[in-house]
C-alpha positions in Angstrom: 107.1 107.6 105.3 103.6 105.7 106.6 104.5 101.9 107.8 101.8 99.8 106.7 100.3 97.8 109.5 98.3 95.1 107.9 94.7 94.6 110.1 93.6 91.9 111.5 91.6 90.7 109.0 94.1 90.3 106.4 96.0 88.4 108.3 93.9 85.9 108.9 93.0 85.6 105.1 96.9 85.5 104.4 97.4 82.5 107.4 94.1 81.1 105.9 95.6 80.8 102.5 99.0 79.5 104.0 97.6 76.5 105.6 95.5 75.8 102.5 99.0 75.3 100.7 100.6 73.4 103.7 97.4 71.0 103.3 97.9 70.7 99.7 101.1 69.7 100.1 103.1 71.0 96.4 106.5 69.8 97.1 106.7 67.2 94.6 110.1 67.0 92.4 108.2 67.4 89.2 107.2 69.9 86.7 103.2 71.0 86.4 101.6 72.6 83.4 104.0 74.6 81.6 106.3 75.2 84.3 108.8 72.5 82.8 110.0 75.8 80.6 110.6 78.0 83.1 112.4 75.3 85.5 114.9 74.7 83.1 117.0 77.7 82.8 116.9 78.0 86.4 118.5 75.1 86.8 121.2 75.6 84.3 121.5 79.0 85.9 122.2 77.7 89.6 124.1 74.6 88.6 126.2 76.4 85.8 125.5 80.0 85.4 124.2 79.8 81.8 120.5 80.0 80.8 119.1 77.0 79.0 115.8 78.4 77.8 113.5 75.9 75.2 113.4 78.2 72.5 110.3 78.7 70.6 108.1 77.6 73.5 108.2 80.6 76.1 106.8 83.6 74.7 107.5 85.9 77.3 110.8 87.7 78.5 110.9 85.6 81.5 114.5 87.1 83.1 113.3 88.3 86.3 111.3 85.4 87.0 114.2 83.2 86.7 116.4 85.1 88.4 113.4 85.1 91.6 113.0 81.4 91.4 117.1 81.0 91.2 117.6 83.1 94.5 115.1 80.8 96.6 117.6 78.1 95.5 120.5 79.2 96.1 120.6 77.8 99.8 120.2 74.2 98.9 120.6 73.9 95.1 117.5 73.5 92.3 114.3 71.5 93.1 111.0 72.2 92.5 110.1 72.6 95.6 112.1 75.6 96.1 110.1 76.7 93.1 106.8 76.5 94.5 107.7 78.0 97.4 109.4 80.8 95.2 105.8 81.0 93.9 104.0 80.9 97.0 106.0 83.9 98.1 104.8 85.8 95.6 101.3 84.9 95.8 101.6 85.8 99.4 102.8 89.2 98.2 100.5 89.4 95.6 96.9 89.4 97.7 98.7 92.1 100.3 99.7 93.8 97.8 96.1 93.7 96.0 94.6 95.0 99.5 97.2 98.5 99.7 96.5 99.3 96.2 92.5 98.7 96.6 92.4 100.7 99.9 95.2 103.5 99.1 93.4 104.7 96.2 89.7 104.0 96.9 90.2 104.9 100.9 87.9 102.0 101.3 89.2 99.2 103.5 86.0 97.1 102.9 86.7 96.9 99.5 90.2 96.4 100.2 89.6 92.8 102.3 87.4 92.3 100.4 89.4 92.1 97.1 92.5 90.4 98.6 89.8 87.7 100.1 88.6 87.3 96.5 92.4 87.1 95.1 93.2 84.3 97.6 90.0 82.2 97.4 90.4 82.1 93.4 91.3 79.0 91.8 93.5 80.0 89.3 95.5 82.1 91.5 95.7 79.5 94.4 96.5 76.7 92.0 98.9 78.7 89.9 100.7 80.2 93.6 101.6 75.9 93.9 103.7 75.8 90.3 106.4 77.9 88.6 104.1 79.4 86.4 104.5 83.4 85.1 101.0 84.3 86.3 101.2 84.9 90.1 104.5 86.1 89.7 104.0 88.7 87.1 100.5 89.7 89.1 102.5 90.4 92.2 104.5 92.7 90.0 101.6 94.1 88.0 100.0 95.6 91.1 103.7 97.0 92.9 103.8 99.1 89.3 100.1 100.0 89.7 100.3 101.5 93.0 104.0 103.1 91.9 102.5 104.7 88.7 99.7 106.0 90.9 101.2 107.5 93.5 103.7 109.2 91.4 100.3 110.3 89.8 99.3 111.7 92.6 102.3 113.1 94.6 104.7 114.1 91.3 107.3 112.2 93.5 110.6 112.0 91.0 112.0 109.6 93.6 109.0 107.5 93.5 109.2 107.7 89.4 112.6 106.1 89.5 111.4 103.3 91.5 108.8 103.2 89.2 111.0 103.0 86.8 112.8 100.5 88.0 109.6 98.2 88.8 108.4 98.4 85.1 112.0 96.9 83.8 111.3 94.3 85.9 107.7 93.3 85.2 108.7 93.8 81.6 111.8 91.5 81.9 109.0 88.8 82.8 106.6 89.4 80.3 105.8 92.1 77.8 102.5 93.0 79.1 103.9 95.4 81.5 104.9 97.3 78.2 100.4 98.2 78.7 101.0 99.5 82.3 103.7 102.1 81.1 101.1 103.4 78.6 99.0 103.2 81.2 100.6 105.4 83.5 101.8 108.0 80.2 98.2 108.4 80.3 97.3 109.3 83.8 100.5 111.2 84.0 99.7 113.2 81.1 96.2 114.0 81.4 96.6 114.9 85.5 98.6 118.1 85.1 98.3 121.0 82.9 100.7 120.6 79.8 103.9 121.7 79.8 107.2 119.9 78.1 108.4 118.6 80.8 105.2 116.7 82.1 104.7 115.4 78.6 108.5 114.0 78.6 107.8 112.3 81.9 104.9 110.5 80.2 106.2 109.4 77.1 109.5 108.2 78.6 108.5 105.2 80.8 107.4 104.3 76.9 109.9 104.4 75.1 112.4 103.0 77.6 110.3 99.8 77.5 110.3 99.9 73.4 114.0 100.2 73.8 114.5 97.3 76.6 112.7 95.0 74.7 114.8 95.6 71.3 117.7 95.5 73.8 116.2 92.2 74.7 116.0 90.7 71.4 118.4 91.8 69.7 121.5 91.8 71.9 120.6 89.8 75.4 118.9 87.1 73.0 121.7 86.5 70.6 124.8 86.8 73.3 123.0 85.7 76.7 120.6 83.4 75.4 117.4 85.5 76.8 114.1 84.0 75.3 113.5 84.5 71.5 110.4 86.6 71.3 109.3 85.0 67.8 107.9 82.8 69.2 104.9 80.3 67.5 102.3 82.2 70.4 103.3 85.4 69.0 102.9 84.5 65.5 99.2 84.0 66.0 98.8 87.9 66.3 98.7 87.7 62.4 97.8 84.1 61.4 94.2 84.3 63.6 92.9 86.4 60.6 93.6 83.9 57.9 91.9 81.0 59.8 88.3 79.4 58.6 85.5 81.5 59.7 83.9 79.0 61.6 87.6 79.2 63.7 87.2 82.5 63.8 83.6 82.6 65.1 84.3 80.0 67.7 87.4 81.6 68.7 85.7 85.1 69.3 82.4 83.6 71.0 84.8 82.1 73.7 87.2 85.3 74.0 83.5 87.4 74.2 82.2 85.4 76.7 86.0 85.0 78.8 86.1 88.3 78.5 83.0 89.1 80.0 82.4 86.4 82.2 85.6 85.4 84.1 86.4 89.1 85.4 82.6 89.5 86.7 82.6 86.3 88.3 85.6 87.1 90.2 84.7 90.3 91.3 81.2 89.3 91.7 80.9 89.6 96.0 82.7 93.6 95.2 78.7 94.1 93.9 77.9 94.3 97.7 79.6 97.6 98.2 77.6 99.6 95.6 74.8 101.7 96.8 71.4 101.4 94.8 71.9 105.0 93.8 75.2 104.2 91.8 73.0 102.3 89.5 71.1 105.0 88.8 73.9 106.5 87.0 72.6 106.6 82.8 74.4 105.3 80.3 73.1 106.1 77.2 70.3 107.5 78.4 69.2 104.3 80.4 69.9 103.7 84.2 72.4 101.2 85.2 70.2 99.1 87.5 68.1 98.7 84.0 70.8 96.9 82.2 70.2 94.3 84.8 67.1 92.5 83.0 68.7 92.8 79.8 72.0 91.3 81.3 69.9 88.5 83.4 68.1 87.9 80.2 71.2 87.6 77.8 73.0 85.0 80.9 69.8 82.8 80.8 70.1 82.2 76.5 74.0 82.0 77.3 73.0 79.2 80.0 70.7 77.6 77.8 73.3 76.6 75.4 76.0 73.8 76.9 78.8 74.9 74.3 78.6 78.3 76.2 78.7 77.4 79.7 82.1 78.3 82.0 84.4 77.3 82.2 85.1 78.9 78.5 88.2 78.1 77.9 89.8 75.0 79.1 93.0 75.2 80.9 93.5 75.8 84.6 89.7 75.6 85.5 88.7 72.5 84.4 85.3 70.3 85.0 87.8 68.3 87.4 88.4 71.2 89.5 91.5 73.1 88.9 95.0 72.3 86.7 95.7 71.5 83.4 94.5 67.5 82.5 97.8 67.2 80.3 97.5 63.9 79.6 96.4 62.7 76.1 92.9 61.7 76.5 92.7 64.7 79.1 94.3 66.8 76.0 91.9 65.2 73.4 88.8 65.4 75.8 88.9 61.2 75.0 87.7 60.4 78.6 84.6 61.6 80.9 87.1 62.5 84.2 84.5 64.3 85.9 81.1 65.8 85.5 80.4 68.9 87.8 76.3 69.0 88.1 75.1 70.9 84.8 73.3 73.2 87.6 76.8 74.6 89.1 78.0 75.4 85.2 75.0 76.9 84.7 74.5 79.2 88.2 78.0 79.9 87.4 77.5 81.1 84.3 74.4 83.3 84.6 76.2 84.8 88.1 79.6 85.8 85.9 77.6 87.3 82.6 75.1 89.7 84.9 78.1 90.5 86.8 80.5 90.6 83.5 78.0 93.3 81.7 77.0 95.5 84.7 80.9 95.8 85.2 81.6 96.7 81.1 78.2 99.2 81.8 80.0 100.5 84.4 82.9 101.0 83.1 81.4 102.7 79.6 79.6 104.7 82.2 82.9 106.1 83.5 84.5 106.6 80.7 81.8 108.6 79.5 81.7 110.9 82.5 85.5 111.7 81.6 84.9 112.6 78.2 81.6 114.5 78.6 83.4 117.2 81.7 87.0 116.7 79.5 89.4 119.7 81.2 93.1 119.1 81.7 94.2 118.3 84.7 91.8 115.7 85.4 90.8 115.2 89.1 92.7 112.3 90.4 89.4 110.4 90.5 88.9 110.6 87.1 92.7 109.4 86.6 91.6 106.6 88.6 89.0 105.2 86.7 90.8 106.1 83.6 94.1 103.5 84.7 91.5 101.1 85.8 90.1 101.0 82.4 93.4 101.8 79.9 95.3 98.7 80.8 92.4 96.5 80.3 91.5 97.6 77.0 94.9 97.0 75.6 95.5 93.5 77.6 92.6 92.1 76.5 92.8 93.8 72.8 96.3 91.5 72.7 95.0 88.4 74.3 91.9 88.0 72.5 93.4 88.0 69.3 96.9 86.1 69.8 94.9 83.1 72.0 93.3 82.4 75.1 93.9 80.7 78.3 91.6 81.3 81.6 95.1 82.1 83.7 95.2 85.5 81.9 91.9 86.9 83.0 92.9 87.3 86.8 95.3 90.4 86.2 91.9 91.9 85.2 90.9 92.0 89.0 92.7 94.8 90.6 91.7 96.9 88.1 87.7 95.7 87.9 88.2 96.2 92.0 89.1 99.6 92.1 86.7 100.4 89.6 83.7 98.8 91.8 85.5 100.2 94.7 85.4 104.2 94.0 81.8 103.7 93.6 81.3 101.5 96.6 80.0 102.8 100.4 81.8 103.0 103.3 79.1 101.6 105.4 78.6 98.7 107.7 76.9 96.1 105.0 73.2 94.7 105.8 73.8 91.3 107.5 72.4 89.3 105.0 74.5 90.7 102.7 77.6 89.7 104.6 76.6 86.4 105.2 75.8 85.6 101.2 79.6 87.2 100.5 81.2 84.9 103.4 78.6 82.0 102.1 80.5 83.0 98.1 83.7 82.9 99.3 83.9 80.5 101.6 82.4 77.6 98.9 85.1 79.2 96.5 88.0 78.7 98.5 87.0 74.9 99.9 86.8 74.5 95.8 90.2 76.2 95.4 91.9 74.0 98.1 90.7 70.7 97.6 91.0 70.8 93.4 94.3 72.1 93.4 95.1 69.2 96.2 93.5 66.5 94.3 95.8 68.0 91.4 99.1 67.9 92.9 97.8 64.3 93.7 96.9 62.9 90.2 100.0 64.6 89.1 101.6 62.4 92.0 100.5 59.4 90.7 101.6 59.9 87.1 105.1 60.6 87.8 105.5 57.6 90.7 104.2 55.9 87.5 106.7 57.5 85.3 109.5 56.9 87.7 108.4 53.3 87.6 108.6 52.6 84.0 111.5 54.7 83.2 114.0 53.1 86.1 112.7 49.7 87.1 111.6 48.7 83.2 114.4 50.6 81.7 111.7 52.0 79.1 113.6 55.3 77.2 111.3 58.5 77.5 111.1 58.4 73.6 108.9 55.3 73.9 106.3 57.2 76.7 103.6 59.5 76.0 103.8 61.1 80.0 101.7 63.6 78.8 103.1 67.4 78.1 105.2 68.4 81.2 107.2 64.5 80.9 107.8 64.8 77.4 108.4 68.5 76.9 110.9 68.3 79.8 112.9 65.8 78.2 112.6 65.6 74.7 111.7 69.5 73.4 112.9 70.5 70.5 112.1 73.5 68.6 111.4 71.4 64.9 110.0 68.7 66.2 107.1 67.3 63.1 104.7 65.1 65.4 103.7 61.8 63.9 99.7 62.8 64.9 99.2 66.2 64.8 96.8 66.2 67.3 99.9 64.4 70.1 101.8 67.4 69.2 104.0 67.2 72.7 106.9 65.5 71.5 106.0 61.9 71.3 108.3 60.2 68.8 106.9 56.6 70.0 103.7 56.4 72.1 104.4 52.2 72.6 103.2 53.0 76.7 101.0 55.5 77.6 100.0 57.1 80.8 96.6 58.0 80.4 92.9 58.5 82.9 90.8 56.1 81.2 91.9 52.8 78.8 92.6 53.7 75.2 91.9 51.7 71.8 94.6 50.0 70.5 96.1 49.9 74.2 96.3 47.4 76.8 96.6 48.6 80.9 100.1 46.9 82.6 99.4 48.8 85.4 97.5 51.2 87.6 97.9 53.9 90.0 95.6 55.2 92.5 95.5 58.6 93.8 93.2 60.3 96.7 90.4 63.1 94.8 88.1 65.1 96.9 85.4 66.3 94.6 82.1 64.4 94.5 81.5 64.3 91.1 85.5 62.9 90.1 85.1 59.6 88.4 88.4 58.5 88.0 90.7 57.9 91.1 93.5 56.0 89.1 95.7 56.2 86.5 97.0 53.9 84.2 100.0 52.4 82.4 99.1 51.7 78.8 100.9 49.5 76.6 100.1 49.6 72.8 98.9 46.3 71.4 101.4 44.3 68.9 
């Protein structure tokens, strides 16, 4: 058995990302975006060894997850701090992990730091790695099946399929998605050996033993151990997105097009420095690769042109603020200008992740079509390779496009977009100026990651001194506060809850104060609370106590 021995370099990028949290500072006692959720039945778990899960708000399995954040407090009971730091572990996990998987099956370290330095310096991830939030945690699991399934690929290894086995039940106890990666692997598994029974049994099964754990799931471990209810509203959108209005419909699919595209090539965009002119000379269709790239630049430009298009496209983590979810009502409801990022950096931004976005689906059509057109079972573990980098994918974002769309879900797309650049990327020293535009990339990125996600811990400071303030020294209930979604979800969910205003749908039964960014009609400010921001083009650096007019 090898020991890995992580180089040098990663472990800078992994003390690097550690003192960019310590800076940041998440060990405040409150929830963040939807974490409120998830927080909950690991409290009940630790302080009473039952799981109080909201039902009808999670729509994901969730178990593991709970049971990782309920380990790192056992030593000195729940907090949220323990939570975050649960998290951070994970995310800690999750970029070394992302660097074995990139350079054990492309053999290409480059790529490997390279990737991991991308994972840590994205804002999502770094400002997801400070909540309780599924993503980072589920990511960290995603890539430990990957590099399970593959090497199980690659070896035949039956003790390495159990572990695998074991790895999928728990990435599938935290959310369904890992249900993909099985098929995934029943793919590659099938298609690398010659056919025989037993190879297809040992492709189907990994499966089927998901189908059956999440029946299981349902339909015993919800009903007797209170595990999450799967019908959830999120899942019910599956089916209801094809009744909506058209005009839904078109907005809804323009944005899911353009996330689609754009988010995964921005985020792999510095990976572009490892592929050799030649690799564009590939055809597709009968056209060279490096020709798409006028097309591409061509169609990022008319994108660009248009400000309903621009990133971010879709508003949830990354946000014209910086990074976190504004969960506050007129941060909701888009009431109040917060912050106005340069039209320039939206628009760079956006032409960079489209010409990255469709050279990446070209090269991925390109591969696929090299498969099909030399088709001979087995398939050379190269051609495996591509073909998991490109199956789970294709079903993840067949899912999430449909049922709804958050930006958080586009960065399990990056190990797989990685590995893809990576097997056709050289092993050479780059050209200097090459390296200094990639250090330049993701240097700029990270400062961005680390001071937004600082400046949100910070707001999100302020709101719940402010909070504090009104609920214990003016005695006002909670069901008299709109404290935006995490305040009010965290203490007054319930499943049928009919919302006075159905745009406040976060369980408001009486909005007399409101904390809010900017004043509101009808509302008089009581009382203000600063808080510290670090992005130049923030225009609000205090929050305020809003107190409906008689």
């Amino acid at each position: 058995m090898n020991t890995f021995r992580p180089p040098i370099w990663l472990i800078l990028i992994c003390l690097l990302w550690l003192a960019a949290i310590i800076w940041i500072g998440p060990w405040g006692e409150f929830p963040l975006n939807d974490d409120w959720a998830y927080a909950r039945p690991v409290q009940s778990l630790v302080e009473h060894g039952t799981l109080d899960i909201p039902q009808g708000w999670p729509a994901m399995t969730l178990v593991s997850m709970i049971a990782w954040g309920a380990l790192f407090c056992l030593p000195f009971g729940f907090s949220f701090a323990a939570l975050h730091i649960s998290m951070i572990t994970a995310g800690l996990i999750g970029i070394v992990l992302t660097y074995v998987f990139i350079e054990e099956f492309s053999g290409n370290r480059r790529a490997a730091l390279l990737t991991a330095a991308v994972v840590a310096a994205n804002p999502i991830y770094l400002n997801l790695s400070t909540t309780f939030m599924t993503d980072v945690f589920f990511y960290m699991l995603l890539i430990w099946v990957s590099i399970l399934s593959l090497r199980t690929i690659r070896t035949g290894s039956m003790r390495t399929y159990v572990w695998l086995m074991v790895a999928l039940t728990i990435a599938l106890y935290t959310r369904q998605f890992a249900l993909f990666l099985a098929v995934s692997f029943g793919v590659g598994y099938f298609l690398s050996r010659t056919y025989s029974k037993q190879t297809f049994l040992l492709a189907v099964f990994p499966v089927f033993m998901c189908a059956a754990e999440l029946l299981l799931h349902q339909y015993v471990f919800y009903p007797l151990l209170g595990f999450t209810d799967l019908h959830s509203p999120w899942m019910n959108n599956l089916t209801d997105r094809f009744f909506q209005p058209l005009s839904l419909q078109y907005y809804h699919y323009r944005n899911a097009i353009l996330a689609a595209v754009g988010y995964p090539g921005l985020f792999i965009l510095v990976l572009w420095s490892l592929v050799p002119g030649q690799a564009l000379r590939l055809p597709l269709w009968g056209i060279r690769l490096s020709r798409w790239l006028p097309f591409a630049f061509l169609l990022a430009l008319f994108i660009a042109h248009y400000p309903s298009m621009l990133m971010p496209f879709i508003i949830n983590v990354w946000v014209d603020f910086g990074s976190g979810a504004l969960s506050l009502r007129d941060g909701i409801l888009e009431m109040a200008k917060i912050a106005e990022a340069p039209a320039i950096l939206w628009q760079t931004l956006t032409v960079m992740a489209i010409v990255s976005g469709i050279m990446l689906t070209a090269l991925s059509l390109n591969g696929l079509r090299n498969i099909l057109s030399n088709f001979s079972l087995p398939l050379p573990f190269r051609s495996v390779l591509i073909l998991f980098s490109l199956t789970f994918p294709a079903q993840y974002l067949a899912v999430i496009t449909v049922a709804g769309l958050f930006d958080r879900y586009y960065i399990l797309l990056i190990p797989f977009a990685a590995l893809l650049i990576a097997l056709h990327g050289e092993h050479r020293p780059l050209r200097r100026w090459y390296g200094a535009a990639i250090a330049l990339f993701l240097t700029a990125m990270f400062v961005f990651s680390t001071l937004s996600t600082r400046d949100y811990h910070s707001w999100n400071s302020a709101r719940w001194l402010a909070l504090d303030d009104l609920t214990n020294e003016l005695k006002i209930p909670a069901d008299h506060i709109d404290g935006g979604v995490e305040f009010n979800a965290s203490r007054l969910y319930t499943r049928d809850f009919v919302p006075k205003n159905p745009d406040v749908w976060w369980w408001v039964p009486d909005d007399e104060y409101v904390i809010a960014f900017d004043s509101l009609d009808g509302y008089t400010t009581v009382r203000t609370y600063p808080f510290k921001t670090t992005l130049p083009w923030v225009r609000i650096h205090e929050l305020r106590v809003l107190h409906r007019n008689s």
